[in-house]
Residue, then its C-alpha position, 0 to 999 in steps of 0.5 A: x484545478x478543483x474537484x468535487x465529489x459531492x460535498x467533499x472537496x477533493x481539490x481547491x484551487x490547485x496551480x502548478x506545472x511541470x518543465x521538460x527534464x524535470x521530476x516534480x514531486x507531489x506529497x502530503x497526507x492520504x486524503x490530500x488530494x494528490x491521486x485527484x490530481x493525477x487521476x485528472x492529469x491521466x484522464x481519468x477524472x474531470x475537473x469541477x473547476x479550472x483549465x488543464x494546458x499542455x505546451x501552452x495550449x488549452x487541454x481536454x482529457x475525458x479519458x486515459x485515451x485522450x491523455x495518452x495522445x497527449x503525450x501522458x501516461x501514468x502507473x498506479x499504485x494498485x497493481x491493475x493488470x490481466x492476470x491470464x494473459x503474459x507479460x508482453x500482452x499487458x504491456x501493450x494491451x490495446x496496443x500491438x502492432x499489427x501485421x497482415x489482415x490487421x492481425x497482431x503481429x506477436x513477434x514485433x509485440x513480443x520485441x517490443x514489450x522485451x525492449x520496454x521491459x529492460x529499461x526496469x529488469x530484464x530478468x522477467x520473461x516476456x511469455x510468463x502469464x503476469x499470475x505467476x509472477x510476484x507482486x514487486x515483478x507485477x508492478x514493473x510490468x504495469x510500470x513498463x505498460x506506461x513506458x510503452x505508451x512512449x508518453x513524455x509525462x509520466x506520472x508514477x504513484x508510489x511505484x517502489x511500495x512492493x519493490x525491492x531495494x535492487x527493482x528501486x534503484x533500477x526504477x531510479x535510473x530509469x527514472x534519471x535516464x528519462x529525465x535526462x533525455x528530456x521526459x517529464x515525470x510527475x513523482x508521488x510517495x510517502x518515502x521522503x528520503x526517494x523525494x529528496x534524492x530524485x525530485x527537482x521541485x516538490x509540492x506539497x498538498x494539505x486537505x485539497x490545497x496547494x501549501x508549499x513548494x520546495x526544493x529539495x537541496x534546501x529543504x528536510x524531511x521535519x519540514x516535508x512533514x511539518x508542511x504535510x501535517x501543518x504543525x510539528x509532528x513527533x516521529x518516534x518508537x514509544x514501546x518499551x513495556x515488560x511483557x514477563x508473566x504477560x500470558x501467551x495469547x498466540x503460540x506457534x510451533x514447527x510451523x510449515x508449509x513447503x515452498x513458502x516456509x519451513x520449522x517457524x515458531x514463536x509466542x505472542x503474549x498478551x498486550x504485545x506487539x510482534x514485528x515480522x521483519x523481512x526482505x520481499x519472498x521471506x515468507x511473511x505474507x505467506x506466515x500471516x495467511x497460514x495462521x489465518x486459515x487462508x492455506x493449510x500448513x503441512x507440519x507444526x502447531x498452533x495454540x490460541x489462548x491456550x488451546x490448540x487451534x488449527x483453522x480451516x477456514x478464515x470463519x475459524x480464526x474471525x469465530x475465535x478472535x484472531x483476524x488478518x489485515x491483508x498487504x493487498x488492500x484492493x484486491x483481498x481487503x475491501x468490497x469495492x462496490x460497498x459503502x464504507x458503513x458496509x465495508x466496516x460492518x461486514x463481520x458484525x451484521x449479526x449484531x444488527x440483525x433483525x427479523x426483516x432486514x438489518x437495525x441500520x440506524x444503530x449499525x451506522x452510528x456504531x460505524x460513526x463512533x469507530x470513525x471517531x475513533x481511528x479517526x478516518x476522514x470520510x464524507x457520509x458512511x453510506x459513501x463507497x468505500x473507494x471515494x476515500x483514500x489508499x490510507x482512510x481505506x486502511x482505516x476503515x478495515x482496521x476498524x473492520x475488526x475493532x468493531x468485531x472486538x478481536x483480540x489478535x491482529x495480524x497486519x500484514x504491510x499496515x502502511x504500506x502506500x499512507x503518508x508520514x503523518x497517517x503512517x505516524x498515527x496508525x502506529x501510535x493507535x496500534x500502541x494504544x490497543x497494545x495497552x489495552x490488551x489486544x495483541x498484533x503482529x505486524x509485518x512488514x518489509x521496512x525495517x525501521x518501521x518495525x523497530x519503531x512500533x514493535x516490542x520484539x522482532x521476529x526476522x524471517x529470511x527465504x522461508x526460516x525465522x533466523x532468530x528473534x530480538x527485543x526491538x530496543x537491542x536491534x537496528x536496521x543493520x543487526x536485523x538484517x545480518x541475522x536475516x543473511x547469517 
């Protein structure tokens, strides 16, 4: 299997194949490849070059449709559901049975949606609108979508990036069950140690190519990694810099907003990096957005640089140096319609202004010196932003702001859905910025990956910070019993 996009080779002579009661797993870095191939699988992307077959046989698919009546279906990664209508709608969406007249029949729709929906968690209501769910409930819903679809490959692309450790292992089960009842299920993540607990096969893609195929009861994650990035590739915390009489640059105190959180506060000094470590519904997100501007707090302070600082308005924050890296990258992040060049641009446009129209030469060139610099993999700048990866995407909005020159970051999931050796990468570029003085605060609901890149850790649990811990004293577990204290 190949595919192109223009000058980019998306995929170069890929071969492999699936068995029933198989898991098959597809990894490698952001940009490998692995989405093309399953977007070719599912449909929804043609092949430049090579045969897709199915039992044997020679298979077309030029949509979703025509997999789905082959017996395929997949669950995205980006949540891609309809908001106002409920939960039974969208998982049958196109799909319901009809009664009489050809009307649908809402009761068999709802019954079967309900049916679907236990296999993952049967504590969401059928009848909910999805907006009111959470995105961890949201995501099961797209993942019982697929199962309704009855499909006997199922293509899940990392379902567990907005789960919870109980939804994971619901989903896991699921997962054998379908197995074991003789389904197949073709498996992208970048959380190794799901890899090598569920996968029977594991392939491993590098910049469009098929590199390696291993199994899992003999293989590693050093090597899963090491094939992934092709070299060894160190994984590790490189903090440990003293932040006394470092100046505060972002001080938060009594912070509230009811429902969300309650009496927050802390300092962020110059140079550091403040991991907010948390379960899903702590309030992170919610923190992140509050000081941003995107919601007002009902109580509490902010000072920023030392002056009191209250934005109402994201312009406010953006005008003062402070920016925010949002956990929903398709929906909050990105102008999807845009060029990358445009996407990575947008806050600095006023430096490129000119009496008629923009000096565009000279803002793709500071695009191309940026791209250099966080070392985004990208065809031209004035491609879309969504013909690159999940992780280049990242990219391109953290240099969003370096291109602006702020001065406080708040990432909120940075890495969530990028692979070991980009997630590695984007860390250790973080800890370069550190050094140069920027400040960061990063959330996120891994707790290792916040020891690993923060100075101190700030652990928030149902809306209350319970205390806050130099990450060189902490671990996984003393994190999450001060979380339960």
């Amino acid at each position: 299997m190949s595919r192109r996009f223009d000058a980019v080779v998306a995929l170069d002579q890929v071969s492999l194949g699936i068995g029933a009661s198989e898991v098959h797993a597809i990894i490698g870095e952001n940009g490998a490849g692995k989405s093309t191939l399953m977007n070719i699988f599912c449909g929804k992307l043609q092949p430049s070059g090579g045969e897709l077959c199915r039992d044997g046989r020679p298979l077309v698919l030029r949509t979703p449709l025509d997999a789905q009546l082959a017996g395929i279906a997949i669950a995205p990664q980006e949540v891609n559901l309809v908001p106002a209508l409920t939960v039974a709608e969208n998982i049958l969406l196109g799909a319901q049975p009809q009664g009489r007249l050809g009307m649908i029949d809402w009761g068999r729709t709802r019954a079967q949606a309900a049916a679907c929906l236990a296999k993952l968690d049967d504590t969401i209501d059928p009848d909910l609108p999805v907006e009111r769910l959470s995105k961890a409930q949201q995501q099961l819903v797209q993942i019982a979508r697929a199962v309704a679809t009855k499909a006997r490959i199922l293509i899940f692309d990392e379902p567990t990036a907005a789960l919870t450790d109980r939804e994971a292992q619901r989903l896991f089960r699921f997962i054998r069950s379908f197995r074991d009842g003789g389904g197949s299920v073709f498996y992208t993540s970048h959380r190794l140690d799901e890899i090598l607990a569920l996968a029977d096969r594991i392939s491993v893609l590098r910049d469009g190519r098929l590199v390696a195929e291993l199994e899992p009861r003999r293989t590693s994650k050093d090597e899963m990694v090491q094939h992934m990035a092709g070299r060894p590739v160190e994984i590790g915390p490189g903090k440990g810099h003293d932040l006394q009489d470092r100046p505060v640059v972002l001080e938060v105190q009594g912070l509230t907003r009811p429902h969300e959180f309650e009496d927050i506060g802390f300092a962020l000094h110059e140079g550091e990096i403040l991991g907010i470590a948390g379960l899903v519904g702590s309030g992170r997100t919610e923190l992140g957005k509050c000081i941003f501007g995107v919601t007002s707090a009902k109580a509490g302070s902010i000072r920023l640089f030392g002056q009191p600082f209250s934005a109402s308005h994201p312009a406010d924050a953006i005008a003062r140096g402070l920016v925010y890296l949002p956990e929903e990258r398709k929906q909050e992040g990105i102008f999807p319609l845009l060029s990358i060049a445009e996407n990575m641009a947008m806050p600095a446009m006023d430096r490129f202004r000119r009496l008629l129209g923009l000096r565009f030469n000279e803002m793709v060139g500071e695009v191309e010196t940026y791209v250099r610099k966080v070392g985004i993999k990208i065809g031209e700048p004035g491609d879309v932003i969504t013909t690159l990866s999940g992780g280049n995407q990242q990219k391109v909005i953290l240099a969003r702001w370096l291109m602006k020159h702020s001065k406080v970051l708040i990432l909120d999931e940075p890495t969530r859905g990028i692979d070991v050796k980009a997630k590695f990468e984007i860390q250790s570029f973080l800890r370069g910025l550190a050094r140069q003085g920027l400040s960061i605060i990063y959330i996120s609901s891994e707790l290792q990956e916040v020891l690993d890149v923060a100075d101190r850790i700030l652990v928030m649990h149902e809306g209350r910070a319970k205390g806050i811990r130099p990450a060189g004293e902490a671990t996984q577990e003393s994190l999450l019993a001060l979380a339960m204290s």
